[in-house]
C-alpha positions in Angstrom: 47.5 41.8 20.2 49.8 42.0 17.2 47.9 44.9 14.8 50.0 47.8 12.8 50.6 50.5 14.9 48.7 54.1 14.0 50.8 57.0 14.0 50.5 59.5 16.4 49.6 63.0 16.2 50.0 65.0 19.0 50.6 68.3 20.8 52.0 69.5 23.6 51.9 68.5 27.4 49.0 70.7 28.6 47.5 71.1 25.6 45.5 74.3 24.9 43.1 74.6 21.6 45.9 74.8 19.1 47.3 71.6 20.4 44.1 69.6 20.1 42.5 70.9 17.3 45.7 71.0 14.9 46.4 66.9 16.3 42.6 66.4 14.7 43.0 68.6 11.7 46.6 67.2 10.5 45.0 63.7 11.5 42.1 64.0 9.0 44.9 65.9 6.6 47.0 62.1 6.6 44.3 59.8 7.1 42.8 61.2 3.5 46.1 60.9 2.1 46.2 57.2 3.3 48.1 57.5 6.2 46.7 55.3 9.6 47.0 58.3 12.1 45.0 58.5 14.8 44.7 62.3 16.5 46.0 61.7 20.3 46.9 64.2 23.2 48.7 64.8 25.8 47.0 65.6 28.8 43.5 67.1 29.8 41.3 69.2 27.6 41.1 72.7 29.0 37.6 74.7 29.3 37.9 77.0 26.0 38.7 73.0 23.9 35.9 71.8 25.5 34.0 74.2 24.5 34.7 74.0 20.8 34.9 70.4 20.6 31.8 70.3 22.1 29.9 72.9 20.0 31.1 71.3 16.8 30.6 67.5 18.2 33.7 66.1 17.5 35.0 63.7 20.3 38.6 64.6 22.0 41.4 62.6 21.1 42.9 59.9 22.3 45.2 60.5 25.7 48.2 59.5 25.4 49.9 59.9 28.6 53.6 58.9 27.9 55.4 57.0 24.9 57.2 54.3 26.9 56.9 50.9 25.6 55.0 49.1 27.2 53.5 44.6 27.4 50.9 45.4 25.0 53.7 46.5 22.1 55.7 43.2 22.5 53.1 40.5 23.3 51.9 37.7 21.4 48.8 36.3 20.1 47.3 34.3 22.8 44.9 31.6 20.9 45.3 28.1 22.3 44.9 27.5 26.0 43.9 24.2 27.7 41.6 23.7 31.0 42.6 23.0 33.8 40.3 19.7 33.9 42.1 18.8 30.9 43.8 15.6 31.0 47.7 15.2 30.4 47.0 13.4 27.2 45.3 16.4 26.6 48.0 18.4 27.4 50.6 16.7 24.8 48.2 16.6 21.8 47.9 20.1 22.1 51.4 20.7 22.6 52.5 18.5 19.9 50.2 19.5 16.8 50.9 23.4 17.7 54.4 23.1 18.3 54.6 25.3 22.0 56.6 24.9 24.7 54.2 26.7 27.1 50.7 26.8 27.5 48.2 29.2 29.7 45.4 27.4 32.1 42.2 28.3 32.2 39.0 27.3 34.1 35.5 26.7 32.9 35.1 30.8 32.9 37.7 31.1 31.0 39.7 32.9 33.8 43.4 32.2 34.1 44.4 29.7 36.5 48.0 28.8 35.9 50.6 28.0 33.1 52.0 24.7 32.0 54.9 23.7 30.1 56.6 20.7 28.5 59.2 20.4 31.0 56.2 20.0 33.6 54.9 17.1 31.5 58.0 16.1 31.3 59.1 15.8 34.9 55.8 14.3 36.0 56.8 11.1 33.8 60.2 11.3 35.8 59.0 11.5 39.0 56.4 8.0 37.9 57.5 5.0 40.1 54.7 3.1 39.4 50.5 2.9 39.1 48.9 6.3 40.1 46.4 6.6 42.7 43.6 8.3 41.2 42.0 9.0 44.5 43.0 12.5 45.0 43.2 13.2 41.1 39.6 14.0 40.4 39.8 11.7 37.8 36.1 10.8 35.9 35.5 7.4 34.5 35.0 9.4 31.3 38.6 10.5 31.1 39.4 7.0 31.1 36.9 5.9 28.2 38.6 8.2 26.2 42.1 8.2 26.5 41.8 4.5 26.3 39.3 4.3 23.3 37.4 1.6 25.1 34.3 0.3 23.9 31.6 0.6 27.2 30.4 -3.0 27.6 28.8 -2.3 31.1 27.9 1.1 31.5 27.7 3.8 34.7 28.0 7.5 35.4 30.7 8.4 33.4 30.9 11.6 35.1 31.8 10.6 38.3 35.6 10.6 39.9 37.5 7.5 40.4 38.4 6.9 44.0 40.8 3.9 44.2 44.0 2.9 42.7 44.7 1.0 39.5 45.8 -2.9 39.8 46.5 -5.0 36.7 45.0 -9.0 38.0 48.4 -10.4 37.8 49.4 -13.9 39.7 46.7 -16.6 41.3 43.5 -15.6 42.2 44.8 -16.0 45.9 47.8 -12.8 45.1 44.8 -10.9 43.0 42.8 -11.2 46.6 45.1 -9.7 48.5 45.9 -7.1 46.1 42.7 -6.1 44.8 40.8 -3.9 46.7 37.0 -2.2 46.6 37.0 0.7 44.0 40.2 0.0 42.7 40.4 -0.1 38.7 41.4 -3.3 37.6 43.6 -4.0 34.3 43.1 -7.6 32.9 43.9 -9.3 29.6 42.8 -12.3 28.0 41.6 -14.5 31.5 39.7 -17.3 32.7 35.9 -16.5 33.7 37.0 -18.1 37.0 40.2 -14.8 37.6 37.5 -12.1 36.2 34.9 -12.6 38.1 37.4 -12.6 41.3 38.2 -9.3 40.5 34.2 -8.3 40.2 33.8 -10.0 43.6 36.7 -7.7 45.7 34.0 -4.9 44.7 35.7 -2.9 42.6 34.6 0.3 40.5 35.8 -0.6 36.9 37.3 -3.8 34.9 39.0 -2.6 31.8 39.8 -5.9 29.5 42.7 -4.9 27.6 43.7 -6.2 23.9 39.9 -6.3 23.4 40.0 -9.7 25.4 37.1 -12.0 26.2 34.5 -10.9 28.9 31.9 -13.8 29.9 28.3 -13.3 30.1 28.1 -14.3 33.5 31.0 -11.7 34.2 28.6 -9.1 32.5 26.1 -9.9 34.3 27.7 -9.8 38.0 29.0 -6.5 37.0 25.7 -5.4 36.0 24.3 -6.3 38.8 27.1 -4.3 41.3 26.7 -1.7 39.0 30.9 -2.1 38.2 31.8 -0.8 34.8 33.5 -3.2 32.3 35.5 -1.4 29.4 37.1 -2.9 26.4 40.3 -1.5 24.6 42.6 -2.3 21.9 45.4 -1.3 24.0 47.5 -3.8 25.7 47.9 -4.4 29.7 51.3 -1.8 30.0 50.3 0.5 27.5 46.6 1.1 28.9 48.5 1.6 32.1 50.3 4.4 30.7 47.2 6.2 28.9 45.3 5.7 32.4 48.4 7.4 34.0 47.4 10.7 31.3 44.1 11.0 32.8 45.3 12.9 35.6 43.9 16.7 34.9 46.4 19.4 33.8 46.0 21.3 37.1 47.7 18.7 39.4 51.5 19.6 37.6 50.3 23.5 36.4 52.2 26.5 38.3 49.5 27.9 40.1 49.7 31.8 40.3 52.1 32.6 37.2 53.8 35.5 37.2 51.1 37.3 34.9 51.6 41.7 33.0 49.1 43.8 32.1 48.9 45.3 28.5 49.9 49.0 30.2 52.5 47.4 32.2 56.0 49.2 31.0 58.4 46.7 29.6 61.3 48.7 31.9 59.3 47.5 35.1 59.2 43.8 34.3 62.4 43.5 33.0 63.7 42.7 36.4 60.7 40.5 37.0 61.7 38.4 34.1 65.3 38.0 34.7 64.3 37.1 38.4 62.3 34.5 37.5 63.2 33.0 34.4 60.4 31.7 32.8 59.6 31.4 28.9 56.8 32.9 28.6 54.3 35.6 30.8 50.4 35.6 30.8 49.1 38.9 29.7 45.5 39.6 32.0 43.0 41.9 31.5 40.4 41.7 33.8 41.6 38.2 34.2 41.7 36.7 31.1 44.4 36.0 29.2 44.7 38.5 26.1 48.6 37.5 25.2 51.6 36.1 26.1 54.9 37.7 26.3 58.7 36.3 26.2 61.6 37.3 27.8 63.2 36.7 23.8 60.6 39.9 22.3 62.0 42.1 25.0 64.5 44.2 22.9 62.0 44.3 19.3 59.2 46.4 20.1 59.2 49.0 17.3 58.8 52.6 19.0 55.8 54.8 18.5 56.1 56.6 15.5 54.4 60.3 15.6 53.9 63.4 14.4 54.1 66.5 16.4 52.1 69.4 16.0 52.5 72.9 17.8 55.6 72.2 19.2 59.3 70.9 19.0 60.9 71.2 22.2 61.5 68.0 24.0 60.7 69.3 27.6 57.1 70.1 26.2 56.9 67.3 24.1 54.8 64.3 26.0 56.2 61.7 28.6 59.0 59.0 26.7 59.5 60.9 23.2 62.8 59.7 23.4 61.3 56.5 23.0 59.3 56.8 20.0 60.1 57.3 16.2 59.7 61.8 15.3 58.6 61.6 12.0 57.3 64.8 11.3 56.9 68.2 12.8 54.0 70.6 12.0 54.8 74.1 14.3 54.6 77.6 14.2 57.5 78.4 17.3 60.9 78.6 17.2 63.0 75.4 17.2 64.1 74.6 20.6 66.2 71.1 19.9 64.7 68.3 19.6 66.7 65.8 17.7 66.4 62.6 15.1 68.0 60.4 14.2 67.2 60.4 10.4 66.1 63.4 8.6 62.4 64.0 8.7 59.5 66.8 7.3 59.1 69.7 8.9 56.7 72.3 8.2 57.3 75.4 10.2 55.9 79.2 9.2 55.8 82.3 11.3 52.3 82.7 11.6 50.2 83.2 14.8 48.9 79.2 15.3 49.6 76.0 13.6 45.8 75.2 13.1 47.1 78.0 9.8 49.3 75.6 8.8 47.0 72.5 8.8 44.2 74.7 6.7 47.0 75.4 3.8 47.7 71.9 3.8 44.0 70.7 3.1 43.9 73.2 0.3 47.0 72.9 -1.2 46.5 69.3 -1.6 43.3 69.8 -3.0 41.8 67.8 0.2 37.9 69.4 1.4 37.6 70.2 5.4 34.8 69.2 6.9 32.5 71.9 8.6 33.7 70.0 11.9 37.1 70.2 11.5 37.1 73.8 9.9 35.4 74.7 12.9 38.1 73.1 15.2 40.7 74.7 13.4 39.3 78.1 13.5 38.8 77.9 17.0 42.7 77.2 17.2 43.4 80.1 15.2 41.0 82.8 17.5 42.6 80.9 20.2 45.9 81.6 19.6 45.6 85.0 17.8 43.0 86.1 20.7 40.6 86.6 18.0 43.0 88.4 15.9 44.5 91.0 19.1 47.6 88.8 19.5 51.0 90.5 18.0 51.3 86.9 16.7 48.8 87.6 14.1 49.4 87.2 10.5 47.2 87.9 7.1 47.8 84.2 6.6 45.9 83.9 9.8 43.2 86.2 8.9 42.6 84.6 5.6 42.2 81.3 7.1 40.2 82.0 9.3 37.7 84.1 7.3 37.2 80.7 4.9 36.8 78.8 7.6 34.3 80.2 9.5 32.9 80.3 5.8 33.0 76.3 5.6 32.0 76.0 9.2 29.0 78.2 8.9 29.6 80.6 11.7 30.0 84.0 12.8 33.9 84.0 12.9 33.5 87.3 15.6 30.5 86.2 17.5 31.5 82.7 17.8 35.2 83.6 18.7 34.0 86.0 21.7 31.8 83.0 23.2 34.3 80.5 23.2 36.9 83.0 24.5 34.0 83.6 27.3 34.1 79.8 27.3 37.8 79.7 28.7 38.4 82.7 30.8 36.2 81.6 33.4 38.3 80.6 36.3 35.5 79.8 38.8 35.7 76.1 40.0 39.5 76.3 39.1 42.3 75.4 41.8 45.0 78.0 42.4 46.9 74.5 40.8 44.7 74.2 38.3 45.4 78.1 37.1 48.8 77.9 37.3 49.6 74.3 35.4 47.3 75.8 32.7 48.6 76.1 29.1 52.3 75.6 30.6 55.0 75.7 28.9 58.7 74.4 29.8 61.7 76.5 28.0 65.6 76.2 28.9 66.5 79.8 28.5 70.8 79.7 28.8 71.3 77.3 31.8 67.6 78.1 33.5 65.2 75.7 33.4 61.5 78.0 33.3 57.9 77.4 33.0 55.7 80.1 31.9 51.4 79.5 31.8 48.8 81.6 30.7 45.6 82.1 31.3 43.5 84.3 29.4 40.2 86.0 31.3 37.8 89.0 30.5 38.3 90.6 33.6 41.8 90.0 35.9 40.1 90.9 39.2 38.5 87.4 40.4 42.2 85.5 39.3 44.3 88.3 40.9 42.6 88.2 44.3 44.1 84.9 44.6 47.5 86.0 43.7 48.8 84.5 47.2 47.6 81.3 46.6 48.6 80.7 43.3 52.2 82.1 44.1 52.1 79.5 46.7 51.1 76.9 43.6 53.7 78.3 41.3 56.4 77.8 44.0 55.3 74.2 44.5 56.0 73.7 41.1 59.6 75.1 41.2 60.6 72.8 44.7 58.9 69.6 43.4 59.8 69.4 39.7 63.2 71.3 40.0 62.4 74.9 37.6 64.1 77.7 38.6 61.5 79.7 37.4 58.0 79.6 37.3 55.9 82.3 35.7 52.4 82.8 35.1 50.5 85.6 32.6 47.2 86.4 33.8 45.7 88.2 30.5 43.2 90.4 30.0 41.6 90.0 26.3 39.5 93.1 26.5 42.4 94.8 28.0 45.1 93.7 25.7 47.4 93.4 28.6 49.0 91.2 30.9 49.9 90.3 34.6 53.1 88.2 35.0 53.4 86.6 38.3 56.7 85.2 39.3 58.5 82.8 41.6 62.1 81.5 41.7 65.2 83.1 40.4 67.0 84.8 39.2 64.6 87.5 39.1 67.1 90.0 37.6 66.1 87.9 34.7 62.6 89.1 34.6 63.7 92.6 35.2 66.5 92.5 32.4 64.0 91.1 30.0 61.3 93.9 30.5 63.0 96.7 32.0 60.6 96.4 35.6 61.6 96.3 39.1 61.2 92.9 40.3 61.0 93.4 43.8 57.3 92.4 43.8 55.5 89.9 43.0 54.2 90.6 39.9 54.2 92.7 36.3 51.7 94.7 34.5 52.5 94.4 30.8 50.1 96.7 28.6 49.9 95.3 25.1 51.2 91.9 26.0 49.2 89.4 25.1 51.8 86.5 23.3 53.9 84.1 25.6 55.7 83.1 22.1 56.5 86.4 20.4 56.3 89.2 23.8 57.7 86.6 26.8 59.8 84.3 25.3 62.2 86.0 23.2 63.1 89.1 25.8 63.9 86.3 27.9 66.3 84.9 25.4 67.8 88.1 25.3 68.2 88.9 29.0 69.9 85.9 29.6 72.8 86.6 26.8 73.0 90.6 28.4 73.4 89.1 32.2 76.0 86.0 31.5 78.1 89.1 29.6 
């Protein structure tokens, strides 16, 4: 899971078509520079961006929902696992040659099925008295050819489990009688004929002659004939007993159910987790197999997101956990409204109408081509934010860039701009929620914490009629997310004006900042069309004039 990390470019929370298109436009800008950044967003694409991403078939960024850190930015590689059929022998070769403390248990699927660690192994060799009952291991005959390296001498199906203990023929042939039962494995060394084929009588399921000792033919034969398997080893009596002991499969000492994270998981959530339960390392599932591992040691070195943000700089509009990631550049058009580093970083900032502006200027100036794609994007951006050019926000430098755009895009700048505006302004299948969350803004204007949307329509009458409804929305907003104001411009692009709906207080704000009685529910603005350059700052003002 361990790959370098992209940077981010992204917009604001509730992005509108400057956000999105800019994020993909200063994303092509770095990546043919030779930058790894990777054009993201922060929430959902509105009608009028869906519109122009569509009509110029470029996909819509990546979502990024928040910056937090999360599993996926701290885990490990997860390559070597064992199966849970594997034998303990198994188990410590693999431990051993790869140098782990802790390994993940899988099944035949290759689902996870538990963890395993050397201090497992470890305490099942503790807790050994003495010879193992393999009954209730599960324990195939093949498991014991191989961890004793025994040559087969009488054969069987090798597949099958072992269902008595092991006995090493020790004493007279009277003790080995008494001892020895049917199925039992039976551990003998150099003997007589006369003490093997004892053994062979009590009807047992395997005779393994250890130190490669001598088996009689007429041993062979009896076993042959009770279809009893006879192995051969190298290995002497005591150590054969040990290797037999490793047969038993990994899943009888694994921890069944580990405490497993996802890759989204945040790493503040299983913090507590971890220090609850104490273990070395975590399983990371997806769809239930293991795709890393995480320690409790990587906690406090996962390196932040690093990004750049476009069409914005305030931290209440910035998305989910910035505070968590790396700023390292800003690309805006607004005023700066204090977002801080912690080392110096570029900034790009011009008083033009949209940053999409900005990100053309850059292309050129660096001698980097646009693609028709991304020209189109970014003059979408531009008649999005300049309301094809009405806006008061509207600069030459906007005009210009837009006219070579539409130039490289091959389209009718005015004809194009006026369907995609059409695009957006329908309000239709739109909750009164919906309407009022869209292209919203936070600002903290003196100790007021405000929200201002817009939404910008070809005729106001259909959105007005549900002025009650979305007051009611607007007010929700205030009592569940703590703004003190909320306010919403309804704005008519043939028009060129605006209705400002508002909820909260102080409302002598409102009425300070545009000289209206605000004992309604509403304003009429003619000529107001900018949230940045005609709401904004006579807010800024009115606060100073009221505190005085």
């Amino acid at each position: 899971m361990n790959v370098a990390k992209p940077i981010y470019v992204i917009g604001h929370r509730n992005p509108d078509t400057d956000s999105i298109c800019s994020a993909i436009g200063y994303a092509h800008l770095k990546q043919a520079m030779g930058v790894n950044a990777i054009a993201a967003r922060a929430g959902k694409v509105n009608k009028e961006t869906r519109f122009a991403l569509e009509y110029f078939h470029v996909e819509k960024p990546l979502l990024i929902p928040d910056l937090y850190p999360r599993v996926k930015d701290i885990a490990m590689d997860c390559k070597i696992v064992v199966r849970q059929h594997d034998t303990l022998r198994n188990l410590g070769e693999v431990l051993r040659e790869n140098d782990l403390r802790s390994i993940p248990v899988t099944d035949s699927q290759g689902l996870l099925v538990g963890i395993v660690s050397v201090s497992d192994l470890a305490k099942r060799y503790f807790q050994e008295l003495g010879m193992t009952n393999l009954a209730d291991m599960r324990v195939r005959y093949r498991d014991i050819i191989h961890a004793t390296d025994s040559q087969v001498l009488v054969s069987g199906d090798e597949s099958e489990t072992i269902k008595g203990q092991i006995r090493i023929a020790a004493g007279s042939i009277a003790t080995i009688k008494k001892i020895i039962k049917g199925n039992d494995i039976v551990l003998v060394g150099d003997r007589k004929p006369e003490t093997i084929l004892t053994c062979i009588n009590q009807g047992i399921s395997c005779l393994v002659v250890t130190g490669d000792g001598r088996v009689p033919a007429e041993a062979l034969e009896e076993a042959e004939t009770r279809g009893i398997f006879v192995l051969s080893t190298p290995y002497d009596t005591y150590t054969v007993a040990r290797l037999i002991n490793q047969c038993v499969p990994i899943r009888r000492i694994m921890h069944d159910n580990p405490v497993c994270f996802k890759p989204l998981d945040l790493l503040s959530d299983i913090k507590g987790i971890m220090e609850e339960t104490n273990y070395r390392n975590y399983p990371v599932l997806e769809n239930g197999r293991i795709v890393g591992l995480v320690s409790r040691d990587r906690l406090g070195v996962s390196d932040p997101a690093q990004v750049i943000l476009v069409d914005h700089n305030e931290r209440n509009q910035a998305v989910e956990g910035i505070e968590e990631a790396k700023i390292i550049e800003i690309i805006d058009h607004h005023r700066f409204g204090g977002i801080s580093t912690s080392e110096p970083i570029y900034t790009h900032a011009e008083p033009v109408g949209c940053t999409a502006t900005i990100v053309s200027n850059m292309h050129w100036q660096n001698d980097i081509d646009i693609p028709p794609s991304i020209a189109g994007l970014l003059l979408s951006a531009i008649i999005s934010d300049t309301v094809l050019f009405k806006s008061p926000t509207c600069t030459p430098k906007d005009k210009q860039a837009a006219e070579r755009l539409a130039e490289i895009a091959d389209v009718d700048m005015n004809a194009y701009g006026l369907d995609m505006l059409k695009a957006g302004s329908s309000v239709g299948n739109m909750t009164p929620m919906e309407i009022v969350r869209n292209d919203l803004k936070e600002f903290t204007i003196g100790a007021y914490r405000v929200v201002v949307s817009q939404t910008s329509v070809m005729d106001t009458k259909e959105i007005m009629a549900k002025e009650d409804e979305l007051l009611a929305a607007m007010k929700s907003i205030c009592d569940t997310e703590g703004f003190d104001l909320s306010l919403v411009m309804i704005t008519d692009i043939l028009e060129e004006a605006t209705y400002l709906l508002f909820t909260g207080s102080p409302r002598t704000l409102i009425g300070e900042a545009f000289r209206k009685d605000t004992s309604g529910t509403h304003l009429y603005l003619p000529g107001v069309m900018s949230r940045k350059k005609q709401i904004i700052p006579p807010l800024s003002e009115a606060v100073k004039r009221i505190k005085t």
